[in-house]
C-alpha positions, 0 to 999 in steps of 0.5 A, a space after each residue: 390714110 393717104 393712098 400712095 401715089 401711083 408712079 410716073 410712066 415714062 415711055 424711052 422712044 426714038 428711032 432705031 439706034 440713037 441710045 434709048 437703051 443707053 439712056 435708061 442704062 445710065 438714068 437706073 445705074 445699071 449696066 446690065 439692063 437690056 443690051 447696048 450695041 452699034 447694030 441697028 434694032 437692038 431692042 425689038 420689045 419693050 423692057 422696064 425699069 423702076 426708080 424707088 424712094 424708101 420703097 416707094 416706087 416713084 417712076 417707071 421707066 419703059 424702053 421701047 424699040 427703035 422706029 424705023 418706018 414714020 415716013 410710010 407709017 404716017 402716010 398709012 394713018 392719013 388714009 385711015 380716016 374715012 370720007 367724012 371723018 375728021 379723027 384726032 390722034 389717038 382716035 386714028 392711032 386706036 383704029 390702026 393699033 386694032 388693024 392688021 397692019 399694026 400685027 406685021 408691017 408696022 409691029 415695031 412701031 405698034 409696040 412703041 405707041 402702045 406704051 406712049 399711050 399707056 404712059 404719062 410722058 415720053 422721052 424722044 431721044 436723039 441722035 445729035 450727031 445725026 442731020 435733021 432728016 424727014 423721018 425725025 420730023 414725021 416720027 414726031 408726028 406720029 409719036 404727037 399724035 398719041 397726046 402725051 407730052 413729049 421732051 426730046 432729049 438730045 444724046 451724045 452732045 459730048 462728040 464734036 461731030 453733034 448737029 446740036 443747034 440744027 436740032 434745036 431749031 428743028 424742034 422748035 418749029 415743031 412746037 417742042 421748045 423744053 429740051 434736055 441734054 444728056 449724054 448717056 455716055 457721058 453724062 453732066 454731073 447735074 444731067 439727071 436733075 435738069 432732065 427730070 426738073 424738065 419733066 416737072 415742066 411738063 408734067 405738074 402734076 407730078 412734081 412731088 415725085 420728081 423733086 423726091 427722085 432729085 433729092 435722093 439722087 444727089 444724097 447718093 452722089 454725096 454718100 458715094 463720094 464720101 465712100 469712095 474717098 474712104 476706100 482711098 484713104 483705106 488703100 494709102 494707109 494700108 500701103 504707108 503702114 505696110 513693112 517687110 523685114 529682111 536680113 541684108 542678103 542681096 538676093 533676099 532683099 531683091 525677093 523681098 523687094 518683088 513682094 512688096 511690089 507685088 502686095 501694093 499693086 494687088 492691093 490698088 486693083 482691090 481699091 479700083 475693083 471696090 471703086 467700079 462696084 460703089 459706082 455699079 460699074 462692072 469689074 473690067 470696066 477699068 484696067 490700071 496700068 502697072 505701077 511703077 514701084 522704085 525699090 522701097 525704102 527702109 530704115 528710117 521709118 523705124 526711127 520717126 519722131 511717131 515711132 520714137 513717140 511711142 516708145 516714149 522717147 521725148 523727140 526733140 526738134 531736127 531729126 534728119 531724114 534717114 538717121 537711122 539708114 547706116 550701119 549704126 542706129 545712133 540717133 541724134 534727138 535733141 541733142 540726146 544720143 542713144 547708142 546701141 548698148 542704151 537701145 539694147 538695155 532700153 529693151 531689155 529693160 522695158 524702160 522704153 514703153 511700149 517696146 514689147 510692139 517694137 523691140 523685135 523691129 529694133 533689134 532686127 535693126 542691130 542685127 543688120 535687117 533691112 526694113 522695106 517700105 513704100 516710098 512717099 513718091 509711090 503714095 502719091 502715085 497711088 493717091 493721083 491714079 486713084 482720083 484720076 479713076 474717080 473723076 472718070 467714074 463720076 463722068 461715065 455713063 453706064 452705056 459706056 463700052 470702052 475700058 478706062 485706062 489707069 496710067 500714070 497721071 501728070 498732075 503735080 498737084 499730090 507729087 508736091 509739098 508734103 504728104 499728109 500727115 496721117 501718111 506719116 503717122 500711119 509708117 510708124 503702126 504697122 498694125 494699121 495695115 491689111 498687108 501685114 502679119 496680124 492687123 487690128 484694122 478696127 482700132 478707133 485711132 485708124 478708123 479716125 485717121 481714115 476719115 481724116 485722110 478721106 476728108 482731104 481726099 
């Protein structure tokens, strides 16, 4: 029987306030872990965390406090060494990590060399906003004198104040030519596959894990995408199918009118706070503007070619769009006229089929009910604010700290052309929305309809 491979170590180092914590916030999803902050010195020990395949721990990840003193720590290290002795790294390191001064002047720098050595590897994050100092330069060299491969990591790329091609020379004359970009705060959607793909540079032997940790993660990218594709779809059929019935009384209908504004809007916050769950972001993570709800639309839902479908009516070419919005309810289908009296005997005499589901929505119709809706221009709304929040949940780290802001998009692209046809569908079966009075939500045909609007989400 194989024995299990033990874990890659990984030891997060660099000097005080540069985002180690960040990093690994982003690296294990967890916006929770250890805590970041512009205060300098955040983290005074050493925190862990552990990235598994299939219950399978693969990597282990140790954040480790910020250095702060390389310049007189490096000077105190050259003395160590005794007339005669010709010490290498982590012999000199072994004889100052035994001594006093390990235990009080430099006991922050302690704690990071004791993890480096007890790791594989090390990732030095930096800074890139920051000038090339001396102290980067000699904390290199004591963190190189542990004997461990070192890749630096390059944080906070995305600001336009970073001193990128400075550092990659700096770097360079220091031996240390594999680098990797990664923002934590605003990571490149490849970022964790190029910084653990530099990693198997570095270190062969620990390839296999490393390729399993790449091809799990982009799994999970895609299985979140399809699920946050799904949510979506599952909010604009909930709205699209949502209806409210009124009698036509102005202040009835202005109360009714509030109400659905008010259950569409509850109902997009649910899909935002489903979003930033999927994405391991916390609740306030992200704040949507108010909606611009226009007043509703009512009656011609009622009489679309879906509805007219159901009750059996054969729908001919050319219906107008609102036929069925005036006082009357004659519809012109193909030429055949229904009058009032035909829809009244239609349903009393079941001749229609299906009525039973729609006869009390036809003859709240002859009795002068209004029936509100949600406008097209609303769906599309709902459809453009909830893919703007998905683009910035697929860009965000988990070191962010400020809030997303959800307002009204510009994109043209979902306020043009036609709304997709499962929206349409989805007006004529009320029974499909969450936002209505008894819903068969696990009906096959909604479930499909869902995977088809999510697919061309």
């Amino acid at each position: 029987m194989t024995e299990p491979m033990k874990p890659l170590k990984l030891a997060v180092v660099g000097h005080t306030n540069v985002g180690k914590t960040s990093l690994l916030r982003t690296l294990t999803r967890d916006v929770g872990f250890g805590e970041v902050s512009h205060r300098p010195s955040t983290t005074r020990h050493v925190e862990g965390a552990r990235l598994s395949v299939d219950g399978e721990a693969l990597l282990e990840l140790y954040d480790t406090p910020g250095l702060e003193d390389a310049i007189a720590l490096l000077d105190y290290l050259e003395r160590l060494e005794r007339p005669g002795e010709r010490l290498d790294g982590p012999a000199r390191l072994a004889r100052f990590l035994e001594g006093s001064e390990a235990r009080q002047r430099f006991e922050q720098e302690a704690k990071v060399l004791r993890q480096l050595l007890a790791s594989d590897a090390g990732l030095y994050v930096i800074d890139a906003r920051e000038p090339v100092l001396a102290k980067y330069r000699d904390e290199l060299e004591v963190l190189a004198s542990c004997g461990k491969p070192l890749l630096p990591v390059l944080n906070f790329v995305s600001s336009a104040q970073h001193r990128e091609p400075d550092w990659r020379e700096a770097l360079a004359r220091l031996g240390l030519h594999a680098l990797v970009r990664f923002d934590s705060v605003a990571p490149p959607e490849d970022g964790e596959r190029r910084l653990y793909e530099s990693l198997a540079l570095l270190l062969e032997n620990a390839r296999g894990q490393l390729e399993r940790l790449i091809a799990d993660q982009q799994a999970q990218r895609l299985a979140r995408q399809h699920s946050a594709a799904r949510l979506i779809a599952e909010l604009l059929i909930d709205c699209a199918a949502c209806r409210r019935s009124v009698t036509s009384d102005a202040e009835l209908e202005r109360q009714a009118i509030s109400e659905l504004r008010n259950a569409v809007r509850q109902r997009e916050q649910r899909c935002v706070e489903a979003l930033l769950k999927l994405y391991a972001f916390r609740p306030q993570d992200a704040a949507a503007s108010d909606l611009p709800l226009l007043d509703g639309r009512w009656g011609d839902d009622l009489f679309n070619p879906a509805t007219l479908k159901q009750l059996g009516v054969q729908v001919g070419g050319g219906i107008a769009a609102g036929a069925a919005a005036g006082a009357g309810v004659d519809l012109l289908v193909g030429g055949l006229t229904l009058g009032a009296a035909a829809l009244v005997g239609a349903i009393a005499g079941g001749a229609l089929q299906t009525a039973r589901g729609y006869g009390n929505r036809l003859m709240g119709k002859l009795k002068g009910q209004r029936e509100l809706t949600v406008d097209d221009s609303v769906l599309r709304l709902l459809a453009l604010r909830q893919r703007q929040l998905l683009q910035a949940l697929n860009q965000r780290g988990h070191a962010a700290l400020d809030s997303i802001r959800i307002d009204t998009p510009q994109d043209k692209g979902w306020r043009e052309g036609k709304l997709p046809e499962t929206l349409n569908k989805a007006r004529a079966y009320p029974q499909w929305s969450s936002l209505n009075a008894h819903p068969r939500l696990s009906q096959a045909e909604r479930q499909e309809q869902i995977e088809q609007l999510a697919a061309q989400l």
